[in-house]
C-alpha positions as CSV (number, residue, x, y, z in Angstrom):
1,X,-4.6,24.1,-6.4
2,X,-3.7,21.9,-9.4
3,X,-6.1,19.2,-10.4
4,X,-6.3,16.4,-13.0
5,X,-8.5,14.6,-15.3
6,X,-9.9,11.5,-13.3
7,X,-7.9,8.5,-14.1
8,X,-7.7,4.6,-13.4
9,X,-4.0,4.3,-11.1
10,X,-1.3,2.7,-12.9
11,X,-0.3,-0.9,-10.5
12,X,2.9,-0.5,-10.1
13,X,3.7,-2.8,-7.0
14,X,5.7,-5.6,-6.2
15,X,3.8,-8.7,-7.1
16,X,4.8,-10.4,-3.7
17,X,3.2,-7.9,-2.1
18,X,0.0,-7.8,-4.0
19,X,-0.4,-11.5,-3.7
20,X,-0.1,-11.1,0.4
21,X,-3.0,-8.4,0.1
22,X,-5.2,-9.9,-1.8
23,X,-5.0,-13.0,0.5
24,X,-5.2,-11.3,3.5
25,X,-7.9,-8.5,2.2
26,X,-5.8,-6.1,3.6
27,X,-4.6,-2.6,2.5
28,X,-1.6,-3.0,-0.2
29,X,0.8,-0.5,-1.6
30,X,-0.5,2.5,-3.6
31,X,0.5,2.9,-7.3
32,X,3.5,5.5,-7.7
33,X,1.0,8.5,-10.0
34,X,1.8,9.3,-13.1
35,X,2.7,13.0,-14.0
36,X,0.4,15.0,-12.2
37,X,-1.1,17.0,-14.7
38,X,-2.5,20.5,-14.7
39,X,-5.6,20.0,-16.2
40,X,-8.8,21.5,-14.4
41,X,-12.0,19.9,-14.4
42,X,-14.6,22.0,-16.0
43,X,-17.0,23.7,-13.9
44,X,-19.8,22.2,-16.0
45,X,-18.9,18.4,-15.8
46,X,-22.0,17.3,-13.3
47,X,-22.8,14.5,-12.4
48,X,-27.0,13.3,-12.5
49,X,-28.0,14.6,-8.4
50,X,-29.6,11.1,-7.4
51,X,-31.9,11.2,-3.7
52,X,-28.6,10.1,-2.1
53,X,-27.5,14.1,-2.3
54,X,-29.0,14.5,0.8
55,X,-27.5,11.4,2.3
56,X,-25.8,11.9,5.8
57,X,-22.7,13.5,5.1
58,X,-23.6,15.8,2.6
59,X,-23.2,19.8,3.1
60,X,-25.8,21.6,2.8
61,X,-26.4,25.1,2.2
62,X,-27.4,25.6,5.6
63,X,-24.3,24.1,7.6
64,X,-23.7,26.2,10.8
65,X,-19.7,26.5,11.8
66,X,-18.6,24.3,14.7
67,X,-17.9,26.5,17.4
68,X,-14.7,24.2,18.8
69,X,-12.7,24.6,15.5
70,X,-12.4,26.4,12.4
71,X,-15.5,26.8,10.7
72,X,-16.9,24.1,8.6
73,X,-19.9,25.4,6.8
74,X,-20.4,23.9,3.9
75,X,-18.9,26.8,1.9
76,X,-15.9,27.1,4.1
77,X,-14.8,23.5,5.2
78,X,-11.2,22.8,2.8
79,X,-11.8,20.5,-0.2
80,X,-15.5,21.5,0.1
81,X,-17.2,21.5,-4.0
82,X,-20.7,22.2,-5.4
83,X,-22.9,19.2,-4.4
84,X,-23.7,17.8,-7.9
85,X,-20.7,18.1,-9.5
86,X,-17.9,15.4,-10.3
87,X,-14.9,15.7,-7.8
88,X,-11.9,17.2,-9.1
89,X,-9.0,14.9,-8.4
90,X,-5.6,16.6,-7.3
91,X,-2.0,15.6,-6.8
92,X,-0.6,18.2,-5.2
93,X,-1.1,22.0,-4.3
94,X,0.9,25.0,-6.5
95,X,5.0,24.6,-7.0
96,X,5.4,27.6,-5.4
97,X,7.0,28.5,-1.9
98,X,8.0,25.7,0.2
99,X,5.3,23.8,1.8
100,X,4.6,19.8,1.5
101,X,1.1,17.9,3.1
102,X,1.9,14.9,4.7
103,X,-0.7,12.6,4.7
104,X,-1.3,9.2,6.9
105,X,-4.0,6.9,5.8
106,X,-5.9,4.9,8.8
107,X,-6.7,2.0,6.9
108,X,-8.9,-0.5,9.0
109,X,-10.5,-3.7,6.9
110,X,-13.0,-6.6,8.2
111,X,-10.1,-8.7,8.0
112,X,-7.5,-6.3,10.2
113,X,-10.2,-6.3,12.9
114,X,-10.2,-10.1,13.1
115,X,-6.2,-10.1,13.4
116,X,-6.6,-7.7,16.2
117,X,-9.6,-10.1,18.1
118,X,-7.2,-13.3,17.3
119,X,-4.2,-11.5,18.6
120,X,-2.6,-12.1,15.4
121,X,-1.2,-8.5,15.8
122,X,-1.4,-5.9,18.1
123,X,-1.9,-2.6,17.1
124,X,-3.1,-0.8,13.4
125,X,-2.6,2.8,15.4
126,X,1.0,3.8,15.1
127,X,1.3,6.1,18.2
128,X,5.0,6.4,17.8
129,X,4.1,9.0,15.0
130,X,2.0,10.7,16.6
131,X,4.0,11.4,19.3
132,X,6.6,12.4,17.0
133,X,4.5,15.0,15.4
134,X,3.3,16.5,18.6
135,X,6.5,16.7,20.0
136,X,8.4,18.4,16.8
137,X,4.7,20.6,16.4
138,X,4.3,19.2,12.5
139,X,1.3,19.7,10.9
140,X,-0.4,16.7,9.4
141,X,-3.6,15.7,7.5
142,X,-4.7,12.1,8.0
143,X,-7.1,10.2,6.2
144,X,-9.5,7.7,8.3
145,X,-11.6,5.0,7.5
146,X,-14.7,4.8,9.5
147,X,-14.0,1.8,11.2
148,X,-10.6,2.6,12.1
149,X,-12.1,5.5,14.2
150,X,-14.3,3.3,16.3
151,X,-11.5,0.6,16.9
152,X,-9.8,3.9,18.3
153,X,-12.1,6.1,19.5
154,X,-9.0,7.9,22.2
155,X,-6.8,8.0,19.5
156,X,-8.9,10.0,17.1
157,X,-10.0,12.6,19.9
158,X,-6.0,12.6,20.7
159,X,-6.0,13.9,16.6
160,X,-9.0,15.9,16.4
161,X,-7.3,18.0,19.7
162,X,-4.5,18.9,18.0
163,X,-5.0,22.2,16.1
164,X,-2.4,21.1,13.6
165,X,-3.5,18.1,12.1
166,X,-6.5,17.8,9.6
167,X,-8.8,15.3,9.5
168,X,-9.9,13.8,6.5
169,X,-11.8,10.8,4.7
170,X,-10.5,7.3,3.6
171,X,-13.9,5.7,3.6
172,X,-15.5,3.6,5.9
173,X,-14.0,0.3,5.4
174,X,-11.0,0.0,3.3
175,X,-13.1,-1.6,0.2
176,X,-12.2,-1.1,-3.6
177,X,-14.0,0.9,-5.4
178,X,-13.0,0.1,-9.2
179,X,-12.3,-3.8,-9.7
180,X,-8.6,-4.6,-9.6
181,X,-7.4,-2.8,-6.4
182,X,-4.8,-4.6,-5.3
183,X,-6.9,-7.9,-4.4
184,X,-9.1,-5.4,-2.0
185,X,-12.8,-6.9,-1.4
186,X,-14.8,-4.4,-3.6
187,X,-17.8,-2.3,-2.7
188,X,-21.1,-2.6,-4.6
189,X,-21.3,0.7,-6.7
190,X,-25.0,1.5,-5.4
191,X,-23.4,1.5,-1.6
192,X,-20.3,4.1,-2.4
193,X,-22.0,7.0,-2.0
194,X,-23.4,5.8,1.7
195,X,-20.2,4.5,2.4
196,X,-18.6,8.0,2.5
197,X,-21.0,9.9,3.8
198,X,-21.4,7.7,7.0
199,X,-17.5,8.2,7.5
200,X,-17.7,11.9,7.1
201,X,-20.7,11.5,9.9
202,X,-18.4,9.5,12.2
203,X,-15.6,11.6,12.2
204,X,-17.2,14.8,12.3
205,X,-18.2,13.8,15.7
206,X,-15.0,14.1,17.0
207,X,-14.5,17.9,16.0
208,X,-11.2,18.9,15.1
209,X,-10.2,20.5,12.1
210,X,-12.9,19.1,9.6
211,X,-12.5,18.6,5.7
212,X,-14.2,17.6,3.1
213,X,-11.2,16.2,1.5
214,X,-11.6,12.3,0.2
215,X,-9.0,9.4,-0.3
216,X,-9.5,5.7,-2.2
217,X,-8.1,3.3,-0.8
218,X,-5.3,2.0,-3.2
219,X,-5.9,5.7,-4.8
220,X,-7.8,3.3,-7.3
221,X,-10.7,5.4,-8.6
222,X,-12.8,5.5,-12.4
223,X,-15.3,7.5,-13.6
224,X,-18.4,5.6,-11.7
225,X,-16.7,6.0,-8.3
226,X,-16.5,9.5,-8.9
227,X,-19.6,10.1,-10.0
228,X,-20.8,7.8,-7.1
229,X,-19.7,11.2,-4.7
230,X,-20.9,13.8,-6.6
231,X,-23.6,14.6,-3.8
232,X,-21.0,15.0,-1.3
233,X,-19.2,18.0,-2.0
234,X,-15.9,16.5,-1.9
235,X,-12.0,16.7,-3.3
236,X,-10.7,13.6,-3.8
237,X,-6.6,13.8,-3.1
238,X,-4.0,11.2,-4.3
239,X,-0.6,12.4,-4.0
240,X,2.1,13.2,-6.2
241,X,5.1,11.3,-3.6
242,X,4.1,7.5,-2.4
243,X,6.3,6.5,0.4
244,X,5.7,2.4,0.0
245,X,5.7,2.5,3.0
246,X,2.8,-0.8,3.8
247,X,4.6,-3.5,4.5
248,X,7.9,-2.4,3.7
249,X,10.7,-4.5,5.5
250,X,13.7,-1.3,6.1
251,X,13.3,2.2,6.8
252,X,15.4,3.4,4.2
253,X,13.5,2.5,1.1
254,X,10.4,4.6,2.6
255,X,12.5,7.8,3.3
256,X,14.2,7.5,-0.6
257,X,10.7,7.4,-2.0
258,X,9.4,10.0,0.3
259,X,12.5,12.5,-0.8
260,X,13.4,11.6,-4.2
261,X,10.4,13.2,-6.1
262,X,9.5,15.9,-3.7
263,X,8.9,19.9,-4.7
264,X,7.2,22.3,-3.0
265,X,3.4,21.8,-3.4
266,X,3.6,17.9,-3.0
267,X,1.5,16.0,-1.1
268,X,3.5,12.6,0.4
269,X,1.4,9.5,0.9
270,X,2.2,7.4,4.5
271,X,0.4,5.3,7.0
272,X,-0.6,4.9,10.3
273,X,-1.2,1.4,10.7
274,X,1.4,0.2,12.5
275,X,1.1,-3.5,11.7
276,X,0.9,-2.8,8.1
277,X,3.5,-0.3,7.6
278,X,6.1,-1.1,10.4
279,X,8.7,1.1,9.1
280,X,7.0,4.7,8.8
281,X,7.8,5.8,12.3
282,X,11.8,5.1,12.1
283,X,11.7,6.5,8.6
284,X,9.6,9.9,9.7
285,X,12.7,11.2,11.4
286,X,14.9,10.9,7.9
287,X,11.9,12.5,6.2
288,X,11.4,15.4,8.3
289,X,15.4,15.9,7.9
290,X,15.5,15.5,4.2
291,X,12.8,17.9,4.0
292,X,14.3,20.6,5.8
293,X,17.5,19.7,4.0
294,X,15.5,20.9,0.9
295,X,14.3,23.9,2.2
296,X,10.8,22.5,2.5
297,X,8.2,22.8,5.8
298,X,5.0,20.8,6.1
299,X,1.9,21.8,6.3
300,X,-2.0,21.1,6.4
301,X,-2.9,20.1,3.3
302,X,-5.5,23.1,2.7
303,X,-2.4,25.1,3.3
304,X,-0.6,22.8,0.6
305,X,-3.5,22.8,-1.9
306,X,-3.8,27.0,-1.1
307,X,-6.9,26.9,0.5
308,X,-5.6,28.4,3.8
């Protein structure tokens, strides 16, 4: 897999939109990347093991497989790294054949579970794509937050019992984790490492096709948040293709930015929240078209990123 240097996202979102996040403390559009880079993270660039190494979550050198999936031992679960050492942070997997990831974020926040009790909206679990992927068989990899996973306990056992889609980790609440996130509430920098390893706890409980694979919300991330997961054994993903899809108004735009900057090896960046990205299931049809216009086939993202 190509990976990068860390590095603080570029904003580069409509100011309209950031303003209605940061009111609402909900989750805003991610940053288009910059060139993803092929720079590889030196196998010596550790991070100081604190006590928290051993927080829940963690793998450990003694991690049994599951027996209802593929196995996830610490040494074999994708995106799994040394415990210790700075996550590398990659974009996308090798430009080579003609596989693409794509990736949903579950983004759930305080304030999204208090639109859902006020009836202020009615769903952040877009079912219409995942009916559309299990009916064309696409493989997926989605990215959860812990507490969208208990608002939808059925939904995340309908995902974790489908062999092609990967689960992965989004953290547990949807907070920032650098200052600046797109008026995101922001997490206190001793509670990040806690924070991700309860989500990996919640959703390994579920089964499924485990990772150890890590997303910021925002894909806002600096060198302190990185460190902060060092004990985990994680690979933190961004993507090289945002959709734009949160909060978007048309279809159309979503599919252009899916498409435009896609190659083989890329990893595309979409939601699941249906409130918050209303568009995504009318403009997955297009996508999945465009792609195979292009000659390109998802896949999981371990698949992408050459792992499996």
């Amino acid at each position: 897999m190509h990976v990068k240097i860390p590095r603080v996202p570029l904003v580069a979102t409509l100011t309209a939109v950031v303003a209605a996040a940061a009111l609402l403390a909900l989750p805003s559009p991610l940053r288009a990347p910059a060139d993803a880079g092929t720079f590889r993270i030196a196998a010596t660039d550790r991070a100081p093991v604190t006590p928290e190494a051993t927080a829940p979550g963690a793998p450990t050198a003694t991690a049994t497989p599951e027996t209802t999936g593929p196995a996830t031992s610490a040494a074999t679960v994708p995106g799994a790294t040394p415990v210790g050492t700075r996550p590398p942070v990659v974009d996308h997997g090798p430009r080579t054949g003609n596989k693409v990831a794509l990736t949903f974020d579950a983004d759930m926040t305080d304030a999204m579970r208090y639109q859902l009790r006020s009836g202020a909206v009615r769903s952040y679990a877009n079912l219409k794509i995942i009916e559309l992927l299990e009916r064309e068989r696409v493989p997926a990899t989605f990215f959860l937050t812990g507490k969208w996973v208990e608002q939808y306990p059925d939904v995340t056992r309908r995902l974790a019992g489908n062999p092609r889609f990967e689960l992965a980790n989004h953290t547990y609440g949807h907070l920032a984790f650098t200052p600046d996130c797109y008026g995101l509430p922001r997490i206190a920098e001793r509670e990040m490492t806690a924070d991700v390893a309860r989500t990996f706890d919640v959703v390994a409980a579920y089964g499924g096709r485990q990772t150890r694979y890590f997303r910021f919300p925002g894909l806002c991330h600096d060198r302190k948040a990185l460190t902060a997961l060092a004990p985990l054994g994680v690979t933190v993903v961004d993507g090289d293709v945002v959709s734009g899809d949160p909060f978007a108004t048309s279809w159309r735009p979503v599919v252009r930015a899916s498409l435009e900057g896609v190659r083989p090896g890329s990893v595309i960046v979409l939601h699941v929240t249906e409130a918050n990205a209303p568009m995504t299931d009318e403009a997955l049809p297009h996508i999945l078209a465009g792609l195979a216009e292009r000659g390109l086939e998802p896949a999981p993202l371990s698949e992408v990123l050459g792992v499996g």
